[in-house]
C-alpha positions as CSV (number, residue, x, y, z in Angstrom):
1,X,0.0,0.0,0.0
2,X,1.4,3.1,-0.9
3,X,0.5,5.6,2.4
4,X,1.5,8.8,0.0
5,X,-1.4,8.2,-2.1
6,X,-3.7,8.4,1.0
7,X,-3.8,11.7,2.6
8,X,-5.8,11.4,5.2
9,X,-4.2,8.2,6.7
10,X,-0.8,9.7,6.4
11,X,-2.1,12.6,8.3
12,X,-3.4,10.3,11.2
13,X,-0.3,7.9,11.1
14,X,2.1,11.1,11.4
15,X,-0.4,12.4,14.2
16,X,-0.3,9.4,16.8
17,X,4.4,9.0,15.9
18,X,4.2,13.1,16.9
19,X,2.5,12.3,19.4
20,X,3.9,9.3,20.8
21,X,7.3,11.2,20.4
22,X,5.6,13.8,22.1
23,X,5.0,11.7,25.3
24,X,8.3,9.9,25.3
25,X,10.3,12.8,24.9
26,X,8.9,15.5,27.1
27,X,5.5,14.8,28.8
28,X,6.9,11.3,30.6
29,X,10.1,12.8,32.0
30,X,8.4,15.9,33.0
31,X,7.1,13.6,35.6
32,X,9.8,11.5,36.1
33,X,11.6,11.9,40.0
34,X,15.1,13.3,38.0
35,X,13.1,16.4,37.2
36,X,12.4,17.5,40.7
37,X,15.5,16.0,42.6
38,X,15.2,16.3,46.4
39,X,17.5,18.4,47.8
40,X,18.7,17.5,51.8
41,X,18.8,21.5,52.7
42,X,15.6,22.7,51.1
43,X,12.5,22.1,52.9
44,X,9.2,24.0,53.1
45,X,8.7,28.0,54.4
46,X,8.0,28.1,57.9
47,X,4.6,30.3,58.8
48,X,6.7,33.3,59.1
49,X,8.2,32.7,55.5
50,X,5.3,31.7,53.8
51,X,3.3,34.9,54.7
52,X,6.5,36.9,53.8
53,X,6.1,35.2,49.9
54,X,2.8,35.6,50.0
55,X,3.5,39.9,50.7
56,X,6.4,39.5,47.9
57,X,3.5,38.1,45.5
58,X,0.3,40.7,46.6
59,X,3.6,43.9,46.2
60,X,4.2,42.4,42.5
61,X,8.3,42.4,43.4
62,X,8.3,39.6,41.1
63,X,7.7,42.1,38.3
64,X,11.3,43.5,38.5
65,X,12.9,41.0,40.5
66,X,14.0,37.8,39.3
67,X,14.8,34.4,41.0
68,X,16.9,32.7,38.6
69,X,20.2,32.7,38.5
70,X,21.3,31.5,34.7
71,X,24.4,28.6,34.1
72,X,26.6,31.9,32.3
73,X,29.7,33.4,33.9
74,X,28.2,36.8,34.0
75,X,25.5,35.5,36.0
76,X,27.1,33.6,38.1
77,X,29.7,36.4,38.8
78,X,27.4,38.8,40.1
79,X,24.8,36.8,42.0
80,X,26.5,33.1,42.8
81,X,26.0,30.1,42.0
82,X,23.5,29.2,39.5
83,X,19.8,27.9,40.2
84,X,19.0,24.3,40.7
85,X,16.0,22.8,40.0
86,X,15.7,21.0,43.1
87,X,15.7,24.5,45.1
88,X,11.9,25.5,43.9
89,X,10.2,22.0,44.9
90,X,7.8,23.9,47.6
91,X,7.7,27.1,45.3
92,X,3.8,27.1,44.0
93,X,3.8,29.0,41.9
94,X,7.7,29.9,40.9
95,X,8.5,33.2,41.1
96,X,11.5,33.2,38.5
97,X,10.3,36.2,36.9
98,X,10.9,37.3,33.2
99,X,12.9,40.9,33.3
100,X,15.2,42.4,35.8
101,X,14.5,46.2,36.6
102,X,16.4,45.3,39.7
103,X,18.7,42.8,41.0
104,X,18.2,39.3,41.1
105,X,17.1,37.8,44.8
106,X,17.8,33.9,44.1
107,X,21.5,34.3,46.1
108,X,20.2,37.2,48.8
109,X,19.7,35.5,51.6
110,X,21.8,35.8,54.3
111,X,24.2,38.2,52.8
112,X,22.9,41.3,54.1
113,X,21.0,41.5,58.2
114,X,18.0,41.9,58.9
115,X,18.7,45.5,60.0
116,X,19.9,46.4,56.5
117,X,16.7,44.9,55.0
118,X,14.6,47.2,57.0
119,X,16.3,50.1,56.0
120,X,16.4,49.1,52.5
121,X,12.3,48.5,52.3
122,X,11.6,52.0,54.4
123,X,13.9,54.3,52.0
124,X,16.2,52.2,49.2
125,X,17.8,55.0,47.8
126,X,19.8,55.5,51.5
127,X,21.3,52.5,50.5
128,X,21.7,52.9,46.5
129,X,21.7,56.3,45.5
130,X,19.3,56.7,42.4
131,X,17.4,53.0,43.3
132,X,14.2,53.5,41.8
133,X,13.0,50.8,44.3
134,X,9.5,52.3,45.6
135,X,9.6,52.4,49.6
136,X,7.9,49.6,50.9
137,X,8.6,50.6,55.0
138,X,4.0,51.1,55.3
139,X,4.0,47.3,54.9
140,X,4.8,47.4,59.2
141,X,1.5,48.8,59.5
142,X,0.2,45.6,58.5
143,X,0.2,42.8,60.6
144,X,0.4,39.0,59.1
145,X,-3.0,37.5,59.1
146,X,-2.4,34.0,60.8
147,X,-5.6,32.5,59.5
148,X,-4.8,33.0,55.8
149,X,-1.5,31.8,56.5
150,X,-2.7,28.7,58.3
151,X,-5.3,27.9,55.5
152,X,-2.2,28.2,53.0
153,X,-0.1,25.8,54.5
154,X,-2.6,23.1,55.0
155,X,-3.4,24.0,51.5
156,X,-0.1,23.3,50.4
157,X,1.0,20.3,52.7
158,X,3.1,22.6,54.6
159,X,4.4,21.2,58.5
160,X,3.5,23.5,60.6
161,X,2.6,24.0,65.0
162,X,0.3,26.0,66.9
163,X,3.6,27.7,68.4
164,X,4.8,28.4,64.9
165,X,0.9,29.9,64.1
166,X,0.8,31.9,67.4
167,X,4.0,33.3,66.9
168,X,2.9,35.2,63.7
169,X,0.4,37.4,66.6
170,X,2.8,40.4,66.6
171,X,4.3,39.9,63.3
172,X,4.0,42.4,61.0
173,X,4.1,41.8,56.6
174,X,7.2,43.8,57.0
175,X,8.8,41.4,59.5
176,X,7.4,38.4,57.2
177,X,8.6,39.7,53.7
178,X,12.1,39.8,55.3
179,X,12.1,36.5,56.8
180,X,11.3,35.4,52.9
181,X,14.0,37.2,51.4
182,X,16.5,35.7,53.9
183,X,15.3,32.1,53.5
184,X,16.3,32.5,49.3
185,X,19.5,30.5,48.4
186,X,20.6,29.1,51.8
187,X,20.2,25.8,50.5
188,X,23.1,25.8,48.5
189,X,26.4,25.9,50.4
190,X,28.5,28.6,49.3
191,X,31.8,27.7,47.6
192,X,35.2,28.2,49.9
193,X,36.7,31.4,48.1
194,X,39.9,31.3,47.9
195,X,42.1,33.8,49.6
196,X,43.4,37.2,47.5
197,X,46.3,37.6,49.9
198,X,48.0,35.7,52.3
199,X,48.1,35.9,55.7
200,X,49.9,38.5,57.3
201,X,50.4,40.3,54.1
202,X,51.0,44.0,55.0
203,X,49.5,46.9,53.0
204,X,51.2,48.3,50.3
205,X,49.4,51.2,50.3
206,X,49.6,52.4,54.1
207,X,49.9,56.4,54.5
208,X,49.6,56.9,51.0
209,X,47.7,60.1,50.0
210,X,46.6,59.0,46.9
211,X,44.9,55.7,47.9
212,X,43.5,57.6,51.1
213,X,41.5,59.6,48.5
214,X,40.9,57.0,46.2
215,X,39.7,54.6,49.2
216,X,37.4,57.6,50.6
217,X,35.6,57.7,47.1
218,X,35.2,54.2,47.5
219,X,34.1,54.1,50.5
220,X,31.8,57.3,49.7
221,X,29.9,55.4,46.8
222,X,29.9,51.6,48.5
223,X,29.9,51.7,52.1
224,X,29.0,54.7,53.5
225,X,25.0,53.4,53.0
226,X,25.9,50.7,56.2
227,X,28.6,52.8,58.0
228,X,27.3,56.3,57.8
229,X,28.9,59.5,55.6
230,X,31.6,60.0,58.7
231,X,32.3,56.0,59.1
232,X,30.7,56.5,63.0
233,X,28.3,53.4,62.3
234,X,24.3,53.1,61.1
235,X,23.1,49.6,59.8
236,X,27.2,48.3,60.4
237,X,29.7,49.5,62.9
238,X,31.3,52.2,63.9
239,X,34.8,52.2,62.1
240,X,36.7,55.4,63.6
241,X,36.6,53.9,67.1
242,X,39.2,51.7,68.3
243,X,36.4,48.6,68.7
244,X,36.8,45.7,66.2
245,X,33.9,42.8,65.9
246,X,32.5,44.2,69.0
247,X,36.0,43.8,71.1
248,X,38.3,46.5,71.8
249,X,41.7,46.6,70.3
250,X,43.6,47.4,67.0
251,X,43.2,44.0,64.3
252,X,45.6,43.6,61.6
253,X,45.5,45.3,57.8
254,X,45.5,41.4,56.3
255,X,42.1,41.1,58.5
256,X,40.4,44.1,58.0
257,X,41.5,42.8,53.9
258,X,39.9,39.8,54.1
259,X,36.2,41.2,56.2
260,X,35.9,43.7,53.3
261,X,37.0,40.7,50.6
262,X,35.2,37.8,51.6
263,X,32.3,39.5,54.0
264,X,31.4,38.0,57.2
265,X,29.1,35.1,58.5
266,X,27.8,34.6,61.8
267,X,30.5,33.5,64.5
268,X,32.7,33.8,62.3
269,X,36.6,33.7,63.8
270,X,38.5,37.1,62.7
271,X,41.2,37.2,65.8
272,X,39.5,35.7,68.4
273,X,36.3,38.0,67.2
274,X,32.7,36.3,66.6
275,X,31.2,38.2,63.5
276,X,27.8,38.7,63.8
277,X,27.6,38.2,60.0
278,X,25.5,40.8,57.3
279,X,28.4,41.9,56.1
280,X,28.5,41.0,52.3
281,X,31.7,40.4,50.5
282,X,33.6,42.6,47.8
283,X,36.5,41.3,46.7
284,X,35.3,40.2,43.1
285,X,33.8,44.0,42.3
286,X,36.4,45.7,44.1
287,X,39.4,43.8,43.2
288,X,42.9,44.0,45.5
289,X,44.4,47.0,44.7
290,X,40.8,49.2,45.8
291,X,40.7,47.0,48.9
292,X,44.0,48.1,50.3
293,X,42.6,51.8,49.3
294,X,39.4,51.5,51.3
295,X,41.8,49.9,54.2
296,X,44.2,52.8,54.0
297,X,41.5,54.8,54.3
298,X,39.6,53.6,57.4
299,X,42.9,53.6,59.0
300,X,43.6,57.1,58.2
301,X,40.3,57.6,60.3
302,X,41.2,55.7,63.5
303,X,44.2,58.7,64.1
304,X,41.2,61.8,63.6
């Protein structure tokens, strides 16, 4: 039989091998276990985050805020690591967003604290001069609604306790939002960096003009948001006083390096010091030669 000479049954027959192809190819592995792989440090938002997602959803911050962070090197430069699938198996729906008017969020937990977060939402342009980020500091005047939040978690399979429930009383949607945006990314363990100098390197740059000036621009533009205009302390510490990580006493030029490189998490060793973490890391947009500015410059502070 020659099938060319029958239209129709050559339409069918190429119908049901699409078709088949179809299912073999794309609709049975979309439900196959390798398409959703379990991973052992994501698990489901607590009450406190869920309402927080919910906020981010009802605020439409998914409209110029992405969650995905793509496999290219410019990509995983700026934000980290790039996105696993297994990190969204209790995101319903996914929030991966389509354009970026700001930055992405899929890496931002834990890298700034909580105290930073609150300044950011009330005014962001204290923090980024020209953010066009609306101020989102009214969302305190509006407390969680526990009920809703309970119904969503028993909607979506969610563990949960009374405690957890009754804690969400004085609980605000800024409080919640905040507790969302910190729970994004922990489940992937940040790669060791590897250290830009060694230990016990000494400055090159100490008491030189030039780099005093270049490290106060620096400083001016990047850091002054967190330590204040005069370097006496706002969302981070004071850094004209002679108090290091919360102890008194002077801590070396290789150390001071390697907070403003690599950042700090909390109780984390510097000296003897426990960090109380928040502080995120700059080596990569900095670069060496701007750290040891910014150093030279703080110290040039500490004799004012």
């Amino acid at each position: 039989m020659n099938i060319y000479s029958k239209p129709i049954f050559f339409t069918i027959v190429v119908t049901v091998v699409i078709l088949i192809g179809t299912t073999v190819m794309m609709v049975f592995p979309a439900f196959s276990p390798e398409m959703a792989p379990k991973m052992a440090n994501v698990h489901p938002y607590t009450a406190l985050q869920l309402a927080g997602r919910d906020a981010y959803i009802e605020n439409g911050c998914y409209y110029c805020h992405s969650q995905m962070i793509r496999p290219l090197k410019a990509e995983t430069m700026r934000y980290g690591e790039y996105s696993k699938a297994g990190e969204f198996n209790y995101d319903q729906p996914f929030l991966w967003g389509s354009k970026r008017k700001g930055p992405d969020l899929a890496r931002i937990g834990g890298k700034y604290s909580d105290k930073w977060h609150y300044k950011h939402m009330n005014d962001p342009r204290k923090l980024f001069q020209g953010s066009n980020m609306p101020a989102f500091g009214w969302m305190a005047d509006y407390p969680v609604d526990a009920e809703q939040t309970e119904k969503g978690m028993k909607a979506l399979g969610f563990p949960y306790t009374k405690e957890e429930i009754d804690a969400l009383k004085d609980k605000t949607k800024l409080d919640a939002i905040i507790a969302y945006l910190q729970s994004l990314g922990t489940a992937i363990p940040k790669p060791p960096k590897q250290p830009m100098i060694a230990a016990g390197d000494k400055n090159p740059l100490a008491g030189d003009p030039k780099a005093i000036e270049e490290g106060k621009k620096i400083f001016d533009m990047n850091c002054a948001a967190c330590h204040g205009v005069d370097a006496k302390g706002d969302v981070g510490p004071d850094l004209t006083d002679n108090e290091w990580l919360y102890v008194a006493g002077p801590i070396h030029d290789d150390t001071l390096f390697s907070i403003i490189a690599d950042g700090t998490k909390k109780d984390q060793q510097f000296e003897g010091r426990a960090a109380k973490g928040g502080m995120p890391s700059w080596g990569e947009f900095f670069g060496k030669k701007k750290i040891w500015s910014v150093v030279t410059y703080i110290r040039s502070l500490e004799s004012k």
